[in-house]
C-alpha positions in Angstrom: -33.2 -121.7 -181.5 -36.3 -122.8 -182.7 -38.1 -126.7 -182.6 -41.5 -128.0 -183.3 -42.4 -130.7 -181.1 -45.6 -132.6 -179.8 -46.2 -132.0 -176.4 -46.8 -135.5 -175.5 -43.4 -136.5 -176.6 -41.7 -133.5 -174.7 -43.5 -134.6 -171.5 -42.0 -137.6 -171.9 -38.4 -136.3 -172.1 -39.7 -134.1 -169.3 -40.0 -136.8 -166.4 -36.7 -137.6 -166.3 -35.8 -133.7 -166.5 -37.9 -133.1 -163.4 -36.4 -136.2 -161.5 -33.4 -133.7 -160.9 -34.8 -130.6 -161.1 -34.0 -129.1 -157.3 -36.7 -127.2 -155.8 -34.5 -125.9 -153.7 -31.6 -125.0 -156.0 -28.5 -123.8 -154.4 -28.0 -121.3 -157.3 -30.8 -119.8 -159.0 -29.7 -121.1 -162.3 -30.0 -124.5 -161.4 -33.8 -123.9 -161.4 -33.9 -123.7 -165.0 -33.5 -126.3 -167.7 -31.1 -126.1 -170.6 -32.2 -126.9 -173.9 -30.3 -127.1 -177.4 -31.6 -127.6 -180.8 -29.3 -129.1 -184.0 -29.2 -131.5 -186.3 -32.5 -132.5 -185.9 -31.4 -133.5 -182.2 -33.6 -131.7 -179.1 -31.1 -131.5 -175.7 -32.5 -131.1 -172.7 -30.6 -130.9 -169.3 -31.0 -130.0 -165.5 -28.7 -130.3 -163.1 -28.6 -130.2 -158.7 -24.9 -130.1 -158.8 -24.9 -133.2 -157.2 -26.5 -135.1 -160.0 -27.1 -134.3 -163.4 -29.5 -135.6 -166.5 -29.2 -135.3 -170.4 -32.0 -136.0 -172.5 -31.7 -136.4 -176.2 -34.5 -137.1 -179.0 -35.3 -136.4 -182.4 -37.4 -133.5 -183.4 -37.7 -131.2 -186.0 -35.2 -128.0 -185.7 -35.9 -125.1 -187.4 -33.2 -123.0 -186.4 -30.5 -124.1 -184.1 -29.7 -122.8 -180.9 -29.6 -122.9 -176.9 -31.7 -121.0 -174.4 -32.8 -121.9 -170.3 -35.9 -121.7 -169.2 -37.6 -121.8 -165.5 -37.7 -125.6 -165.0 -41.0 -125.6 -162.5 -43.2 -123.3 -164.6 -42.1 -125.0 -168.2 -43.0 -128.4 -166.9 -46.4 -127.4 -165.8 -47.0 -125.7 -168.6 -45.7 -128.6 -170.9 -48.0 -130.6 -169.0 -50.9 -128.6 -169.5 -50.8 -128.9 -173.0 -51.6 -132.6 -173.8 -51.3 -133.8 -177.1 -50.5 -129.8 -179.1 -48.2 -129.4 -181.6 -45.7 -126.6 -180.0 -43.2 -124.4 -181.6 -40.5 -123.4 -179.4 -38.3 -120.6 -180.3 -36.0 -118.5 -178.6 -36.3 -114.1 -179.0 -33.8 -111.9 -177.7 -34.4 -112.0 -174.1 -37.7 -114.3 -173.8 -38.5 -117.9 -175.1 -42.0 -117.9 -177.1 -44.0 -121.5 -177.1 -47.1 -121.5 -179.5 -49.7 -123.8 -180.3 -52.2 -123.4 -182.6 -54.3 -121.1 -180.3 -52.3 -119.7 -177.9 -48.8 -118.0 -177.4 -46.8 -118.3 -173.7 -43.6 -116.5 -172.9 -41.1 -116.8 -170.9 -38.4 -114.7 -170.0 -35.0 -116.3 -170.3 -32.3 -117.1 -167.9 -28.6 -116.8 -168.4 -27.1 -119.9 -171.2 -23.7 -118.9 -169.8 -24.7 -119.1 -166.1 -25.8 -122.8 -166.5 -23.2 -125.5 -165.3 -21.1 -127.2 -167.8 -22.1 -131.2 -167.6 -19.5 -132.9 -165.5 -16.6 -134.9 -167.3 -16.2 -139.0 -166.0 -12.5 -139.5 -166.6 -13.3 -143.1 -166.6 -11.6 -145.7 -165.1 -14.2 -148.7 -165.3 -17.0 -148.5 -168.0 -19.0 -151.8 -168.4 -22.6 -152.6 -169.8 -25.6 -154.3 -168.1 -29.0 -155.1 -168.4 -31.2 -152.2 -167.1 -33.9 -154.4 -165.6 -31.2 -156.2 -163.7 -29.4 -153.0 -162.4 -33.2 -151.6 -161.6 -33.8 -154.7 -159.7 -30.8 -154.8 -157.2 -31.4 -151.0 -156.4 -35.2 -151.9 -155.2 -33.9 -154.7 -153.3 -30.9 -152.9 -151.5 -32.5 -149.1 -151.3 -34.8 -150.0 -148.3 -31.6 -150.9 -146.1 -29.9 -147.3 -146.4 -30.1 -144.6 -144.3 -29.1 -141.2 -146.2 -29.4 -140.2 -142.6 -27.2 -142.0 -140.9 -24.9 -140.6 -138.0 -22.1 -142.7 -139.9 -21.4 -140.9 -143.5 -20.5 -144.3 -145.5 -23.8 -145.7 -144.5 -25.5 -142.9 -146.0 -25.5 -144.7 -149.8 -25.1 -148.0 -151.0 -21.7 -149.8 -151.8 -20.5 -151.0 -155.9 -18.1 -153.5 -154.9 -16.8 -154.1 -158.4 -14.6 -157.9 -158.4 -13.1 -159.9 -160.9 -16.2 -161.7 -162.2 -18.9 -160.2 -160.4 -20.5 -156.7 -158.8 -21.8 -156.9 -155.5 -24.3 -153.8 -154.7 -24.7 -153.6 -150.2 -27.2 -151.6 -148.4 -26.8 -151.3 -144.8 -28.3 -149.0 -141.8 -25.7 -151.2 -139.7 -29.0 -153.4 -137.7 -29.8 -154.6 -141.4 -28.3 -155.3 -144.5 -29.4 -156.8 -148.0 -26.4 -157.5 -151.0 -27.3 -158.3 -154.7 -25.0 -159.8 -156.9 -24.7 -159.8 -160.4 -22.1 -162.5 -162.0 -20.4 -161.5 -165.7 -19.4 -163.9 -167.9 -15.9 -161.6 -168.8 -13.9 -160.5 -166.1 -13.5 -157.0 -165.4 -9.7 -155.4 -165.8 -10.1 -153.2 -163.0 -11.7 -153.9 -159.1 -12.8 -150.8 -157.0 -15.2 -149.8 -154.8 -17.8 -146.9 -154.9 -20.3 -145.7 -152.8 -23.8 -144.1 -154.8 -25.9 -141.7 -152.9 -29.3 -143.1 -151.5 -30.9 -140.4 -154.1 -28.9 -141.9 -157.2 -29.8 -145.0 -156.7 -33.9 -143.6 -156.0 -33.8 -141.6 -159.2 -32.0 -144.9 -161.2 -35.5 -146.8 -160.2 -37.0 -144.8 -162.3 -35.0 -144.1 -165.0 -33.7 -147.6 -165.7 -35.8 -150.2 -167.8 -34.8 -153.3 -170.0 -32.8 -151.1 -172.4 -29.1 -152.2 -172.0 -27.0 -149.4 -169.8 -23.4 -148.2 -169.8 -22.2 -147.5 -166.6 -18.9 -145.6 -166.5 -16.8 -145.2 -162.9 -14.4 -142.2 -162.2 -12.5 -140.8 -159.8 -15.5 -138.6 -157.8 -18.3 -139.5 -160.5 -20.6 -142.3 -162.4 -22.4 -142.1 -165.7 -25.0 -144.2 -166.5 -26.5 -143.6 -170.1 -29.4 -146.1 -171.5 -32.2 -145.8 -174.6 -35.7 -145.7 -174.3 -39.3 -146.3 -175.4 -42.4 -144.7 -174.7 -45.9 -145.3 -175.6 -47.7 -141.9 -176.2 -51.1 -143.4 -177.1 -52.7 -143.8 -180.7 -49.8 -146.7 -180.7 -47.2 -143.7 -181.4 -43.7 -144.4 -179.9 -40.8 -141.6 -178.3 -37.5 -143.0 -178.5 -34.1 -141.3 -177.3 -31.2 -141.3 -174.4 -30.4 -140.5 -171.5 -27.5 -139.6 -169.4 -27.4 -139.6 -166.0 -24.3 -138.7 -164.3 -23.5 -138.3 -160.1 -21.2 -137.3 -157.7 -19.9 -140.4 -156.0 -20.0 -140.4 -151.9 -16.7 -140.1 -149.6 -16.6 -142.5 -147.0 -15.9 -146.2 -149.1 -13.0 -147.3 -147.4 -14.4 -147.1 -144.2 -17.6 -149.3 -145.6 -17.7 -152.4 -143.6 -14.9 -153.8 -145.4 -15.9 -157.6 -144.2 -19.4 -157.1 -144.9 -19.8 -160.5 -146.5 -18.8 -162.2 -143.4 -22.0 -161.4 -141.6 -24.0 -163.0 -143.3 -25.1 -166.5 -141.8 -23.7 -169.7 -143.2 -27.0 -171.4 -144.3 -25.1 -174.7 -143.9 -24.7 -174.3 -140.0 -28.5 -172.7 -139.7 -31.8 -173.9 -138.9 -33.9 -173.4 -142.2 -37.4 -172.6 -142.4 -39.0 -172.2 -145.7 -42.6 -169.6 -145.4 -45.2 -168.1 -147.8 -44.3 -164.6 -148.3 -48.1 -163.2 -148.6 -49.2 -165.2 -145.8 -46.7 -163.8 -142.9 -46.5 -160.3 -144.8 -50.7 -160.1 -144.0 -49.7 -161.2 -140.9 -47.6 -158.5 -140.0 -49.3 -155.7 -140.9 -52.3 -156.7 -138.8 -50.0 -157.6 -135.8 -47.9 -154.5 -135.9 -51.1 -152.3 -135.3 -50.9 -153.9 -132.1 -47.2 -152.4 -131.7 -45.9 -149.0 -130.3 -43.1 -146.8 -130.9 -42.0 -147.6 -126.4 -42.6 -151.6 -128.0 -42.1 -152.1 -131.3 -41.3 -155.5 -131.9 -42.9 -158.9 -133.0 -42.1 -162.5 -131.5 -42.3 -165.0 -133.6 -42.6 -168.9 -132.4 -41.3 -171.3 -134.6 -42.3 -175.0 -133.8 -42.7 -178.0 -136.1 -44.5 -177.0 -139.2 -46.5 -173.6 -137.6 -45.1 -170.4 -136.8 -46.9 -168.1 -134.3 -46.2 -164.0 -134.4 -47.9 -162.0 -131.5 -46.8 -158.7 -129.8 -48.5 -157.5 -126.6 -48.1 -154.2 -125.2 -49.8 -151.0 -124.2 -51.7 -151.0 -127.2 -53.2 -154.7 -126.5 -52.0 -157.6 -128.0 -52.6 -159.7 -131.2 -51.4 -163.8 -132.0 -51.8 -165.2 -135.3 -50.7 -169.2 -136.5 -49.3 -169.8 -140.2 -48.7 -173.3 -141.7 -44.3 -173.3 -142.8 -41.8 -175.8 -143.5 -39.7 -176.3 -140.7 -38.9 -179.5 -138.5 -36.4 -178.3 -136.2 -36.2 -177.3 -132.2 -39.0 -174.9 -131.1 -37.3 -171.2 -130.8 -39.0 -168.2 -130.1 -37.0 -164.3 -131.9 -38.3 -160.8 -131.9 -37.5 -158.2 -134.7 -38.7 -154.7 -135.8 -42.2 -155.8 -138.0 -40.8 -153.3 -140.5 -37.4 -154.8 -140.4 -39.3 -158.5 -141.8 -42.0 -156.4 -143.8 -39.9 -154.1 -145.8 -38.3 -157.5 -147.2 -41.4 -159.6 -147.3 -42.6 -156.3 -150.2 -39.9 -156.9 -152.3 -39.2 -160.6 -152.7 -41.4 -161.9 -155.8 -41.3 -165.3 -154.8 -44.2 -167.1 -153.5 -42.2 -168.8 -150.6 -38.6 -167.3 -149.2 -36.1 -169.0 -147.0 -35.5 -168.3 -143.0 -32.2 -169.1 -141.8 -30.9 -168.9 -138.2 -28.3 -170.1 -136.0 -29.3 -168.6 -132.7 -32.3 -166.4 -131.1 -29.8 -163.9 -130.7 -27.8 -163.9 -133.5 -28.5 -161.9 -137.0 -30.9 -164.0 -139.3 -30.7 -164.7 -143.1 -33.5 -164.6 -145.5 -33.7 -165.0 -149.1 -36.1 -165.7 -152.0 -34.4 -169.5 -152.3 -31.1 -170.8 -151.1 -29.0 -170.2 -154.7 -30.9 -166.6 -154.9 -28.5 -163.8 -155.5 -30.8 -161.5 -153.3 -29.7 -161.9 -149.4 -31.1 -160.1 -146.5 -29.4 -159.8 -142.8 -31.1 -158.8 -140.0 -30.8 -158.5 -136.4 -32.8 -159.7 -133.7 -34.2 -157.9 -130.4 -34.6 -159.6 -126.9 -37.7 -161.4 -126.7 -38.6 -160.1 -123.0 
């Protein structure tokens, strides 16, 4: 094998290489990262065993070929060498790179040791947005657990439907559900549950480039396009496949998860500004411990009141909000409210609650296809 490529544009197939990269590889091969050269196509893969990325671009390919290389020391390397013209060519039992001024070489690991890329018998394959996908993963992620005593908690739930996809994170005290509505029905419903670092590694790898998401048996593919800027208004464009093993555990995912959320019709509704109470609660929960780690907050007509009090002192703070119902005082874990309050982009967002008691409902705005469950604590 033997390629010439800019180093820029390598780095940039590179992230997404490293994403999956395992520093602590259960075998010694998957510490290395395949790479193929033909028709004028440059491969790169890595693999953990649990998840697995492709990366293809153009390039120019001298003489075609496939060779591994240590993953950790090629990266930092490659991203030592900003903006050099490399040639990359495999020997007999090393792998040369050369810039104009220098020469590196690394001694090569085993092409037949390094795992074939799992097949996706697929059973489902649809396409969607990339931005959309991106955004119901940030908005979901912060509810899971990969943790949690119970194993189907330990990812988040694709509850596929006829006309719609549903995507759940719980931890079981919280819960947030996105849903995505398609104008043509899907043939097939199912169920999958996608590992907590899946859906982490799809934040980053996703952006408004269409994707195609295939479901199998015990794996999901997601393969997308994309665009780089390298500086100098130069561009890198090429694909990449990601592909994971799916978690066990989905039938015993609350199967009536929907049901617990409240019905806004039968709440009392607040609406409040999202930077105003999220200021709030970072300066009150200084005030809160890990023996009392809760916030009250007082809702009366039109002002809200949060405080804590507690071995570490105490802390009371007023915000004007929309709301013109009975007085009733709640508690909650301040990161249970925050860790919403950081990812809704709406200026304002909607409270809902039936009881002091009872799991509240919040949401960027009543028709909003983001919904977040939470539970209170006792307010003594």
């Amino acid at each position: 094998m033997k390629v010439k490529i800019n180093s820029d544009v390598l780095n940039v197939c590179l992230d997404y290489i490293s994403d999956v990269l395992p520093t602590k590889p259960v075998m010694a091969i998957c510490s290395g990262i395949f790479l193929e050269g033909k028709d004028n196509n440059l491969t790169l893969i890595s693999t953990d065993l649990e998840n697995t990325v492709k990366v293809n671009l153009e390039c120019e390919v001298k003489e075609k070929g496939q060779c591994v290389v240590n993953g950790k020391q090629f990266i930092s390397l490659i991203k030592q060498l900003k903006g050099k013209d490399l040639e990359i060519e495999k020997k007999e039992k090393t792998i040369e790179i050369k810039e104009e001024f220098s020469k590196y070489t690394f001694i090569e690991m085993e092409v037949e040791d390094f795992p074939k890329i799992p097949k996706v018998s697929s059973d489902i394959t649809f396409k969607i947005k990339g931005e959309t996908l991106k955004e119901s993963f940030k908005k979901v992620i912060f509810c899971i657990d990969p943790e949690n005593p119970k194993h189907e908690y330990r990812g988040g739930l694709l509850d596929i439907r006829e006309k719609f996809i549903n995507i759940v994170g719980t931890d079981t005290r919280r819960l947030s559900l996105f849903s995505i509505l398609f104008e043509t029905p899907f043939k097939k419903t199912t169920r999958v549950l996608l590992s907590y670092s899946l859906m982490k590694k799809m934040i980053n790898v996703l952006n408004e480039e269409e994707v195609e998401i295939s479901i199998g048996k015990n794996n999901i593919s997601f393969q997308t396009n994309f665009t780089k800027n390298i500086g100098d208004n130069k561009k890198v464009t090429g694909s990449v496949l990601f592909i994971s093993q799916l978690l066990a555990g989905v039938e015993e995912f609350h199967p009536n998860y929907e049901k617990v959320i409240p019905d806004i019709k039968k709440s009392k509704i607040s609406y409040i500004n999202t930077d105003l109470l999220l200021s709030s609660l970072k300066r009150i929960s200084i005030f809160t411990s890990e023996i009392n780690n809760k916030v009250k907050l007082s809702f009366k007509k039109d002002f809200l009141t949060i405080s804590t009090s507690g071995e570490q002192g105490e802390a009371v703070e007023k915000i004007g909000i929309s709301y013109n119902d009975e007085e009733t005082e709640m508690a909650f874990s301040p990161d249970f409210l925050i860790d919403f309050l950081q990812v809704n982009e709406k200026e304002t967002f909607l409270f809902a609650f039936t009881s002091p008691t009872k799991p509240v409902l919040m949401k960027p705005e009543e028709n909003s296809n983001f919904s977040y469950v939470c539970v209170t604590l006792k307010t003594e």
